[in-house]
KEKE-3310 file (N, C-alpha, C; in steps of 0.2 Angstrom, whole numbers, plus 5000, padded with zeros to 4 digits):
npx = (5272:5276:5280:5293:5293:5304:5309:5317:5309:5300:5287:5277:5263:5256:5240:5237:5226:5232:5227:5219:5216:5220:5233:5235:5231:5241:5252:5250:5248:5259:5269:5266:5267:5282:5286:5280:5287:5302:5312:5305:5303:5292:5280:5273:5259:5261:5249:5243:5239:5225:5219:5215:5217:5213:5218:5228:5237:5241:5245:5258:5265:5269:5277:5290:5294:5303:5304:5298:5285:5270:5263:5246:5238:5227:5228:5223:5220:5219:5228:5230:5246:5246:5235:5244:5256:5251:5244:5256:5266:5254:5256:5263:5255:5243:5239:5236:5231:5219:5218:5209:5194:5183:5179:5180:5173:5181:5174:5179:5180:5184:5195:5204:5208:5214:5227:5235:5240:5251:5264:5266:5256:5246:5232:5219:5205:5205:5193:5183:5171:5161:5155:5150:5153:5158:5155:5164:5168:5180:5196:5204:5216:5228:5238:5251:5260:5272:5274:5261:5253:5257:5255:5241:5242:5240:5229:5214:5215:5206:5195:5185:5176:5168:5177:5173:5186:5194:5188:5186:5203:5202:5193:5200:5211:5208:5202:5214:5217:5211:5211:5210:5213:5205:5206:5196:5196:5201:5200:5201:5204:5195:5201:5194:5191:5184:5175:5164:5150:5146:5139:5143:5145:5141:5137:5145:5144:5156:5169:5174:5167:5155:5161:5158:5146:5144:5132:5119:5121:5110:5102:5114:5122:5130:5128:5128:5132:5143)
npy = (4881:4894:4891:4899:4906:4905:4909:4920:4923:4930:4943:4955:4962:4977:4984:4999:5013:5028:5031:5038:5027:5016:5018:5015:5001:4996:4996:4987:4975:4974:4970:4957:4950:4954:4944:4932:4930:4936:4939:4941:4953:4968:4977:4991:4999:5013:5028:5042:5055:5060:5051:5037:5021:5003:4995:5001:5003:4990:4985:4995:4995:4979:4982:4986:4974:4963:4949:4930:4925:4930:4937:4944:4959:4967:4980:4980:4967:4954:4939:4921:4913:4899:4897:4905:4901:4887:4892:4896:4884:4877:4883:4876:4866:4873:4884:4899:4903:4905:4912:4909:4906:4913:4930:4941:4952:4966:4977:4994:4993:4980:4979:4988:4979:4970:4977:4976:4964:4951:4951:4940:4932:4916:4917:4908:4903:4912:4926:4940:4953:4957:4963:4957:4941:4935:4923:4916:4926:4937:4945:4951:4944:4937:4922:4921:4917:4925:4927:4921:4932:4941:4937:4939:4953:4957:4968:4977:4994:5000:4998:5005:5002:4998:4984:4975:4977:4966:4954:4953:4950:4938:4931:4932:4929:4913:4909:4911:4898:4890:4884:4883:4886:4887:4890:4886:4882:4891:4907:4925:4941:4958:4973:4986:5002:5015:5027:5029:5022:5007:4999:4980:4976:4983:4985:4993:5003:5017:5017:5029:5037:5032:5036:5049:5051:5050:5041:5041:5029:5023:5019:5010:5002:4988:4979:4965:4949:4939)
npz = (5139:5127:5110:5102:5085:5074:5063:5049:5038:5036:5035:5043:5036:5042:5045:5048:5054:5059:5076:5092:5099:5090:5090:5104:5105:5095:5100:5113:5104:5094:5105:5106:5094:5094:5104:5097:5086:5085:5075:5065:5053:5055:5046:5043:5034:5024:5019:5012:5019:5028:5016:5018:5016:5016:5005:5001:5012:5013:5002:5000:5010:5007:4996:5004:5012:5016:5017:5011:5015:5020:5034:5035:5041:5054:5062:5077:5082:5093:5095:5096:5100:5095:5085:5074:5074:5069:5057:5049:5048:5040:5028:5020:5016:5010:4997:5005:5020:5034:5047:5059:5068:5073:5077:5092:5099:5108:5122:5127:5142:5144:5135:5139:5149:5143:5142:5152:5153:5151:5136:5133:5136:5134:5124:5125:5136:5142:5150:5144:5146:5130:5114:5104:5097:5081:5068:5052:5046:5036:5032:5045:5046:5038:5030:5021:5004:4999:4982:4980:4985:4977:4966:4963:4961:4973:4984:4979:4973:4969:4977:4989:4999:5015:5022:5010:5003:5009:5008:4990:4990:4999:4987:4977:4979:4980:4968:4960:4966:4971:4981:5000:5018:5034:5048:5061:5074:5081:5089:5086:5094:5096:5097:5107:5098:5091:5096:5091:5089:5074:5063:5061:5051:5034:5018:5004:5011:5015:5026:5031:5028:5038:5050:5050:5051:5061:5067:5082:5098:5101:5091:5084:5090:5096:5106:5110:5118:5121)
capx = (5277:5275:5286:5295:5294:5313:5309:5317:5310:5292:5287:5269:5261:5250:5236:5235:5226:5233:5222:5221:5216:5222:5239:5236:5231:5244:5256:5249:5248:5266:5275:5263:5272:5289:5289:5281:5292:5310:5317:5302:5299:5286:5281:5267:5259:5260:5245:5240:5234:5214:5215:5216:5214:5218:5222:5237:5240:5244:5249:5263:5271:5272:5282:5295:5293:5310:5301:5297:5281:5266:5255:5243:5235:5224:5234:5220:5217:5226:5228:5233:5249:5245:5233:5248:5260:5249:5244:5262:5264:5250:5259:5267:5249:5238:5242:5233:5226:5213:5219:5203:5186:5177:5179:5179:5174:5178:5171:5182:5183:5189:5201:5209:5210:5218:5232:5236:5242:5257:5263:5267:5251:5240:5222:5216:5202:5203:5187:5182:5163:5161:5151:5149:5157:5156:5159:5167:5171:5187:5201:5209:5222:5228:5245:5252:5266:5274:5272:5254:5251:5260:5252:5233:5243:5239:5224:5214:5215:5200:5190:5186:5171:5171:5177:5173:5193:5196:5182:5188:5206:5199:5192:5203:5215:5203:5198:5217:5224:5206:5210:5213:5212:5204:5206:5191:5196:5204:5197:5203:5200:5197:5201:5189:5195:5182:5168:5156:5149:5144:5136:5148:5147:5137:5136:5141:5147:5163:5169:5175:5158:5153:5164:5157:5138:5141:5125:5117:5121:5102:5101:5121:5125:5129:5125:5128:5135:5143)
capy = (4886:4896:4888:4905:4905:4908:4910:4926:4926:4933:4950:4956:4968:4978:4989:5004:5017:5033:5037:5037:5021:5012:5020:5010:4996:4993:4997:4981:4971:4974:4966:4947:4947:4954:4939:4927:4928:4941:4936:4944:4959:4973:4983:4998:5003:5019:5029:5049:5061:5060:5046:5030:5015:4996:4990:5006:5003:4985:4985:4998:4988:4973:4982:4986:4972:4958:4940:4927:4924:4937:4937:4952:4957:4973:4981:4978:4961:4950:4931:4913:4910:4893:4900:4908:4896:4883:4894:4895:4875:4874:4883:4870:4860:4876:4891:4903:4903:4912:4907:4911:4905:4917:4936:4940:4962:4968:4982:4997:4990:4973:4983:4991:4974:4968:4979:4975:4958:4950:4949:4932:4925:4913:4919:4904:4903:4922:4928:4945:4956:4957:4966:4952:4937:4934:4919:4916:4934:4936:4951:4951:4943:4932:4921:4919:4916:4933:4926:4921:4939:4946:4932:4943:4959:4961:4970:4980:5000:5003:4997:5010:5002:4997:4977:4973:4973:4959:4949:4953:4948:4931:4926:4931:4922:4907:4909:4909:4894:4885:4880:4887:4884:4891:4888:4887:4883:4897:4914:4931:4947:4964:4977:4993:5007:5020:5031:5027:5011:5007:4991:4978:4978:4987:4984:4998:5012:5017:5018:5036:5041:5031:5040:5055:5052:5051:5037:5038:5026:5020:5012:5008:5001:4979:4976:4959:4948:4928)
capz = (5136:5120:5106:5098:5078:5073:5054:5047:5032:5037:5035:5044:5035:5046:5042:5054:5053:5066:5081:5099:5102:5087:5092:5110:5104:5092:5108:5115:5100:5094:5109:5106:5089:5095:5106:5095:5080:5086:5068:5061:5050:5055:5042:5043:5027:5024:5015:5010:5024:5025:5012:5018:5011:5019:5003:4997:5016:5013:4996:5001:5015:5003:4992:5007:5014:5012:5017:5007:5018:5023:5040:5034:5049:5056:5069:5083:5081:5096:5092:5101:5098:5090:5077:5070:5073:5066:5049:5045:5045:5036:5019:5015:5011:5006:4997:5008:5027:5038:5054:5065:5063:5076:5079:5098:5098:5117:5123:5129:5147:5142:5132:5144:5153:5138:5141:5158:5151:5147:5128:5131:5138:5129:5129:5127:5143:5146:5148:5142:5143:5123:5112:5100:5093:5073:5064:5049:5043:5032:5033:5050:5045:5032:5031:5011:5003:4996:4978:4979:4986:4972:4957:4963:4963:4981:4987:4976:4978:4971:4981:4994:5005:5020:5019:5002:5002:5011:5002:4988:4990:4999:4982:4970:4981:4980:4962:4957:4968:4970:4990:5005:5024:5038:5054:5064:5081:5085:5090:5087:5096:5091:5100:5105:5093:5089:5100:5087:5086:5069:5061:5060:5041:5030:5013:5001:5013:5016:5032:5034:5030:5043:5058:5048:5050:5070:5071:5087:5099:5100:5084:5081:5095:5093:5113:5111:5124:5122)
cpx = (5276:5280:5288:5297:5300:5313:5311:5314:5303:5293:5279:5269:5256:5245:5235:5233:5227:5229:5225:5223:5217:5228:5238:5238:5237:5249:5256:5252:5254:5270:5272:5269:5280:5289:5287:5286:5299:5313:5311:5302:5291:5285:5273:5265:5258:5252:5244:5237:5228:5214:5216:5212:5218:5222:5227:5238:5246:5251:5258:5268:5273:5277:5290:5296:5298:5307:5296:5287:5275:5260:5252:5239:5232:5227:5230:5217:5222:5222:5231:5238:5250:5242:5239:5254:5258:5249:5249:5264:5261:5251:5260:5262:5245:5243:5239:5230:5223:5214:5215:5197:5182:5180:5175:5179:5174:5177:5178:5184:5187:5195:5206:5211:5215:5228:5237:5241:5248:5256:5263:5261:5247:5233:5217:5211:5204:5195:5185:5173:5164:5153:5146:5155:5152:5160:5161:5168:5178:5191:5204:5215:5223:5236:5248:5257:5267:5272:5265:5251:5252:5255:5248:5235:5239:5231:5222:5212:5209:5194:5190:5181:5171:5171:5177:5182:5196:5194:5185:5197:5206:5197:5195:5210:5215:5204:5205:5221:5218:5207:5213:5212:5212:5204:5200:5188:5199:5200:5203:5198:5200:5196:5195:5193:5190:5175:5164:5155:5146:5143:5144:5150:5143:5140:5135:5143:5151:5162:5171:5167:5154:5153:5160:5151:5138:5134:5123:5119:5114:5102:5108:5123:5126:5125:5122:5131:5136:5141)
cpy = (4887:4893:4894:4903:4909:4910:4919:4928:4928:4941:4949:4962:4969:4984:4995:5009:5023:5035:5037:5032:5017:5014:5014:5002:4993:4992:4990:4975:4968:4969:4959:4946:4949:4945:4933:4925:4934:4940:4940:4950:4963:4978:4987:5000:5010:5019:5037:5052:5060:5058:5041:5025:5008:4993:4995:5002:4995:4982:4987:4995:4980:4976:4984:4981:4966:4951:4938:4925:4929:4934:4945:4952:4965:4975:4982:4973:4957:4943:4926:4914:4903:4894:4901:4904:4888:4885:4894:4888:4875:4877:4881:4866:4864:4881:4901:4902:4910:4909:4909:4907:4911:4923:4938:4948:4962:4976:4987:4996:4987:4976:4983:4984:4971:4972:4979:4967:4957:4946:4941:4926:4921:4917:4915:4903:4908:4925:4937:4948:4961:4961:4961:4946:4934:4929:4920:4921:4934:4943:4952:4950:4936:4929:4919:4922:4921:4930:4925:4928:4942:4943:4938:4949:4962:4964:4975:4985:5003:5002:5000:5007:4996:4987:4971:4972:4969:4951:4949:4949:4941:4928:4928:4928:4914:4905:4906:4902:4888:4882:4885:4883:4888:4886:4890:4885:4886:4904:4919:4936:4954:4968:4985:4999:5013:5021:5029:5023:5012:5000:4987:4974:4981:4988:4987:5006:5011:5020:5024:5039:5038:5034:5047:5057:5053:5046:5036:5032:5020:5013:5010:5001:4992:4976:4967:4955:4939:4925)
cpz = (5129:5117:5100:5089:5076:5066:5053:5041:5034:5038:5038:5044:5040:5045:5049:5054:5060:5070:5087:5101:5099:5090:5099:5109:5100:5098:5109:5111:5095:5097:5107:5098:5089:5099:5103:5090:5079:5080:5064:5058:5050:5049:5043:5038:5028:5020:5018:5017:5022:5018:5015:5018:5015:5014:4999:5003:5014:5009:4997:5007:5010:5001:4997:5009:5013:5013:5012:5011:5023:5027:5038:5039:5052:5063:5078:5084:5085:5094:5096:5097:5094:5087:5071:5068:5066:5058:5045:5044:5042:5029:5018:5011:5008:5004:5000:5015:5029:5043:5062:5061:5066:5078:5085:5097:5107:5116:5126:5135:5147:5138:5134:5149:5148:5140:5145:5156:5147:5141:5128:5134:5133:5130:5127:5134:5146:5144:5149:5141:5135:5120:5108:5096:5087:5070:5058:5042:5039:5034:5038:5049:5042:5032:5024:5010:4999:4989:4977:4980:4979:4965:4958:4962:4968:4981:4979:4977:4973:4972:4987:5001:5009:5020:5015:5001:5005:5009:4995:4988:4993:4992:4977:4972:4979:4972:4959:4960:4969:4978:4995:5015:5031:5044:5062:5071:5086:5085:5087:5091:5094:5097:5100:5102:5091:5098:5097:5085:5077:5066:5060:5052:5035:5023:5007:5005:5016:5022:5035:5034:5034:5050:5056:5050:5057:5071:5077:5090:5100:5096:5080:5086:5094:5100:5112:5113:5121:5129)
residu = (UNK:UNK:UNK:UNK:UNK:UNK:UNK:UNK:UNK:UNK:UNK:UNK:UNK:UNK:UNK:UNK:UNK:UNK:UNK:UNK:UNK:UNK:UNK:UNK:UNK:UNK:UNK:UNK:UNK:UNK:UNK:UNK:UNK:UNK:UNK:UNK:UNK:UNK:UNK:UNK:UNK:UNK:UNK:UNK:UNK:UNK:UNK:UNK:UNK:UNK:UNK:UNK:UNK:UNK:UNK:UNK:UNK:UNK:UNK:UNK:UNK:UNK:UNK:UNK:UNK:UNK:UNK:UNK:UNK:UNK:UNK:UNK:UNK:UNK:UNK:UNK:UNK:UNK:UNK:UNK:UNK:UNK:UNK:UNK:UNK:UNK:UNK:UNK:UNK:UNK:UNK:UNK:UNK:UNK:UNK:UNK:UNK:UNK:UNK:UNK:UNK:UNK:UNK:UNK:UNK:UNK:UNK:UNK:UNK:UNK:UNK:UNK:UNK:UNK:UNK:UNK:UNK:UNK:UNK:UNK:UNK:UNK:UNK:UNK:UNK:UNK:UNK:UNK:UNK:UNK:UNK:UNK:UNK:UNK:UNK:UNK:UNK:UNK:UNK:UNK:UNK:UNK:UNK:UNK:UNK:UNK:UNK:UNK:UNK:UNK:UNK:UNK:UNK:UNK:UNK:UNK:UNK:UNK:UNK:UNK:UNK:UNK:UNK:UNK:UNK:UNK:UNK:UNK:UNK:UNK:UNK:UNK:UNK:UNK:UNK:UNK:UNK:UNK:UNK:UNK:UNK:UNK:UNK:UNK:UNK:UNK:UNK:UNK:UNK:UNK:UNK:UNK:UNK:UNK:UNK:UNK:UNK:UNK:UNK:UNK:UNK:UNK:UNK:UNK:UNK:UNK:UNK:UNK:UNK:UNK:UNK:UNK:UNK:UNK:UNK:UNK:UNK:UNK:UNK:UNK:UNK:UNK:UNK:UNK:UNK:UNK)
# end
């Protein structure tokens, strides 16, 4: 039996950019943190029509945001309930968590299984046909105390390409507090969210001009399997 986190003073920012399938996903991915933390704070960054950006998105939900404690967190990204549970315990000893080690991408099918499933299961020993799983990536989602957020003035907006803002915020987290703690036996998963596949990081180009270029699926494509 899951152990519900009663804390009100958390607020989870969540980066969501509007689609079809981000829209679904988020669907799903809402009720796991309704029933994990009901005392909790939802917030949604806003950001500009045909401008958007993760780190206004985040940024701007901070400043609404009333809790003392921020899960930052990609609105298609599902999680164990004891990742999340644990990373919050573990503020007291660091000033910052990454509470995954591996990055679990399901494919469009598994997706759709995904949503057939109750908010309150563990997915622990759920097994799903995957695109790829990716070790120790940074930005899904991040746990830190609303001040620590605030010392680094939060995310930085200008930075436009694609993940460089989470990298960036990982080390000027680091840089100013010198420790942190990742949690590296837990999974996350990512939901399928786009038609067009796209490398799963590229180095230097912004990600709208990625959906832009349309890349074949040929030579885009990850077709890799755990």
């Amino acid at each position: 039996m899951t152990n519900i986190i009663e804390d009100s003073n958390i607020s989870i920012l969540i980066n969501h950019k509007r689609g079809l399938y981000n829209d679904k996903n988020w669907m799903c991915i809402k009720k796991r943190y309704e029933f994990l933390i009901p005392n909790g704070e939802i917030v949604i960054g806003d950001y500009p029509k045909d401008n958007y950006s993760k780190s206004l998105t985040i940024n701007n939900a901070a400043k609404r945001a009333r809790g003392d404690i921020f899960i930052i967190a990609d609105s298609n990204i599902a999680f164990n309930f004891e990742s999340i549970k644990k990373g919050l315990d573990m503020l007291k000893q660091y000033p910052f968590i990454v509470p995954y080690g591996d990055v679990i991408y399901l494919n469009q099918h598994s997706t759709r299984d995904f949503y057939t499933l109750s908010p309150k299961l563990n997915m622990n020993g759920i097994r799903f046909s995957v695109y790829k799983r990716e070790p120790a990536s940074v930005g899904y989602i991040f746990i830190v105390p609303r001040k620590n957020f605030e010392d680094i003035g939060g995310f930085d907006e200008n930075i436009t390409d694609w993940d460089e803002e989470n990298m960036d915020f990982n080390d000027r987290l680091y840089a100013r507090f010198a420790e942190s703690k990742r949690l590296n036996n837990y999974s996350i998963w990512s939901l399928f969210y786009e038609k067009v596949n796209y490398p799963l990081y590229m180095k230097g180009i912004n990600v709208e001009k990625i959906l832009k270029m349309k890349y074949p699926l040929g030579d885009m494509s990850w077709n890799i399997s755990i």
